[in-house]
N, C-alpha and C positions, 0 to 999 in steps of 0.2 A: 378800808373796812370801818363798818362804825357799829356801833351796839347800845341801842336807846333803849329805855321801856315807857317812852311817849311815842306812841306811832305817829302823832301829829307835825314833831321834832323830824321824826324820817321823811314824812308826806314833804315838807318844807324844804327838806335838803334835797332829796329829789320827787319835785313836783310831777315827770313827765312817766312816772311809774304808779301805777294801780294805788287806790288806797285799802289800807290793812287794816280798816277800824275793828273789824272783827278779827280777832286770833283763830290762827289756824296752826292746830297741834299736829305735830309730824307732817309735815310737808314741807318740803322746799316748791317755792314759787321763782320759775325763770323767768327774762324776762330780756328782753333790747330793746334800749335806746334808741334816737333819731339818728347816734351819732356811731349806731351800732356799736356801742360797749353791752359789755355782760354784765348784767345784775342776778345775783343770786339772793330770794330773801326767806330766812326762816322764824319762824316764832319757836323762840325757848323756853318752855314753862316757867322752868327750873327757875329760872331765872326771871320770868314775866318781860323776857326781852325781845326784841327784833334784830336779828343777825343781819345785815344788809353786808352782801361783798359785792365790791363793782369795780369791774377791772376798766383803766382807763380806756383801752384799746384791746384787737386782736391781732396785739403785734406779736405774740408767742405762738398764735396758733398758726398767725400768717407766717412767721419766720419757720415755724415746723413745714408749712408746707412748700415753701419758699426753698428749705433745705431738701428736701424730696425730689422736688423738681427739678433742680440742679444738678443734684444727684443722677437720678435718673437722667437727664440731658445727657452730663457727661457720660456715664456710661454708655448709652447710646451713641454718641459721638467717639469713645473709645473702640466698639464694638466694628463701628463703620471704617473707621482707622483701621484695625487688624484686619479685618477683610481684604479691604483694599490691598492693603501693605501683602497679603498672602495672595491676592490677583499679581498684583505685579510680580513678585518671585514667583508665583507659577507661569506667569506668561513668560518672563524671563529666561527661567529652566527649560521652558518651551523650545524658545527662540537658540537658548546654547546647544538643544540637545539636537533641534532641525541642522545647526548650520553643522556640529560632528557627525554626521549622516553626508554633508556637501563639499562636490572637492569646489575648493577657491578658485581655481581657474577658471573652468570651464563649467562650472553651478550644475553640473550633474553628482549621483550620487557617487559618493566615493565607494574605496575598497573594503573601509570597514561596515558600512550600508551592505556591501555584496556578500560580506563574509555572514553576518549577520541574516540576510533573506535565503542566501542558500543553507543556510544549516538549519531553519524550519524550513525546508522544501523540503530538504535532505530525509526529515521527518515525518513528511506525510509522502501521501501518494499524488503524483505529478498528475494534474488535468489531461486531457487527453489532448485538447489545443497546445499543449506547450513548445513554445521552440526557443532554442538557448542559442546564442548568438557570440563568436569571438569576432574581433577587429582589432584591426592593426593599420597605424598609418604607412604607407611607404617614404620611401627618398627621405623620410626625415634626418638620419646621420648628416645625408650632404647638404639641407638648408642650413643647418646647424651652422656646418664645414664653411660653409662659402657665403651664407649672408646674417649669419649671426643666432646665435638663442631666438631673440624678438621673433624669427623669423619660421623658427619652430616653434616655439608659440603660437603663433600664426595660424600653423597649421595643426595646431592641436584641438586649438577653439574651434578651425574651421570644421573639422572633421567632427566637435561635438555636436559643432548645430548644425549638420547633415544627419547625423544620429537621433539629435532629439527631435525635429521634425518628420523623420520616416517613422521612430519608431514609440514616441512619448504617449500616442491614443493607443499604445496593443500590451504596454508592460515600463518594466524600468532601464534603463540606461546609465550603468557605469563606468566612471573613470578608473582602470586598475592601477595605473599611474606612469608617468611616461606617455608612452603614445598607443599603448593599449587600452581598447573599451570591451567591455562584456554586454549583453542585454539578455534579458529577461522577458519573454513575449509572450501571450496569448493569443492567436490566432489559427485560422484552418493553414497547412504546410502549402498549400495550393496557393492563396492569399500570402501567405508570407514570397513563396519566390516571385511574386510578381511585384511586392513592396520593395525586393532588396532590389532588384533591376531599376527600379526607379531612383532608391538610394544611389546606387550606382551613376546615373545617371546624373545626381543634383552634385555628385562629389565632382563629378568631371567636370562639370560648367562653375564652381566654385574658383575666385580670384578674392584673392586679399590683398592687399597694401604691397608686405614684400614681395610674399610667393604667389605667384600666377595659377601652378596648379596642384589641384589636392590628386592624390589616387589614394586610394583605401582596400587592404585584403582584408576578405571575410568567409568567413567558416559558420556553418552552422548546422543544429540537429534539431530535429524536430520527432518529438515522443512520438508520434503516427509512423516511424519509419520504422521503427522497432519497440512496441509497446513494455517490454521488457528489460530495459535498460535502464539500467540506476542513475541519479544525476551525476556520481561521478565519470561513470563510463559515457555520459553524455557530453560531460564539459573537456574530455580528453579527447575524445572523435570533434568534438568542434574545434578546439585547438591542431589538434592534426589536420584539417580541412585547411584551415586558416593557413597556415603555411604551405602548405600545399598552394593554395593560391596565391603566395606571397612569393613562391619561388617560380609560378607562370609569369606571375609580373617582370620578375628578375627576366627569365627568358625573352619575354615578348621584347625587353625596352631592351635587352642587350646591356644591362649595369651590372656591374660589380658587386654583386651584394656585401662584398668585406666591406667596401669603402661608403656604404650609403644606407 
């Protein structure tokens, strides 16, 4: 800062600014440099002086904006961060909440999946295509017995994926646990008995590793057979059915059923 009352004295210290020979009352005159610094100059009466301020630099206003923009950055890069960090635990929660719906062995839905879709069905009114499905492996006690666990496993998987390929395009299929599966269908009851016949047919031609061969009983109801039946009197007629065919098998192969 300097304060002269020779304006000639000012002109000489800074040559590259306007000259003031004439005084100009109440007015500030702005003003930049070559080297963009800030000059500010006023005539003081009062004093018959020239005010001249000249900042060397706009390192104050740079560093103001400098901090702005920083600022902002980070934030923004914060912003992006929580996001993200909130995608990944939701996609996570996702992933936990999919695989508590899945049984592990056999990657169909489990029994708390089944408890869970039957008690809103339980809730509304069943579609008129609906048809409820039990299943049950056979001979499983005696692979158990005679060629090991592995070997009911075997046949547990085998049996799933004869299940989920007849019936994974018409509704759900789940594991109740053990060697029981339920499903859940949509289709015409005409179309479904011509689906299970087929079912039937891929479980017979089914060979694994240990066990050679699968047989499967099945039970089932279809809401067209009596549109007045509640889901539970449907999922007990299908369990009735299903043994029912489970105790033809016994008859037909001549087994024991205590021992298998």
């Amino acid at each position: 800062m300097q304060v002269a009352t020779d304006n000639f004295i000012i002109e000489k210290a800074y040559l590259d600014i306007p000259s003031y020979k004439e005084k100009v009352e109440d007015e500030y005159l702005y003003h930049k440099d070559k080297d963009n610094n800030c000059i500010v100059t006023e005539y003081m009466p009062i004093l018959d002086w020239f005010l001249i301020v000249k900042s060397k630099d706009l390192s104050v206003d740079n560093s103001f904006y400098k901090i702005v923009f920083i600022n902002l950055g980070l934030f923004i890069l914060f912003a992006l961060l929580m996001a993200l960090t909130a995608l990944i635990i939701f996609k996570r929660n996702q992933v936990l909440t999919k695989f508590s719906y899945i049984d592990e062995m056999t990657k169909l839905n489990n029994r708390r999946s089944y408890e869970e879709d039957t008690f809103h069905l339980a809730q509304n009114s069943l579609d008129d295509d609906f048809v409820y499905v039990n299943i049950d492996v056979n001979s499983l006690k005696k692979a158990n017995d005679t060629l090991g666990h592995e070997a009911g496993d075997e046949l547990i998987k085998g049996a799933a994926i004869c299940l989920d390929n007849a019936f994974s395009k018409y509704g759900t299929v789940y594991r109740m646990g053990g060697d029981e599966f339920s499903a859940v269908l949509y289709m015409p009851h005409d179309d479904y008995l011509k689906l299970e016949t087929e079912l039937q047919k891929e479980a017979n031609s089914w060979s694994g590793e240990i066990v050679k061969h699968l047989s499967i009983s099945i039970g089932h109801v279809a809401l067209a057979e009596d549109p007045n039946r509640t889901l539970d009197e449907i999922v007990q007629t299908a369990d009735t059915r299903m043994y029912e065919a489970k105790s033809e098998y016994y008859r037909q192969t001549g087994l024991d059923r205590r021992k298998i």
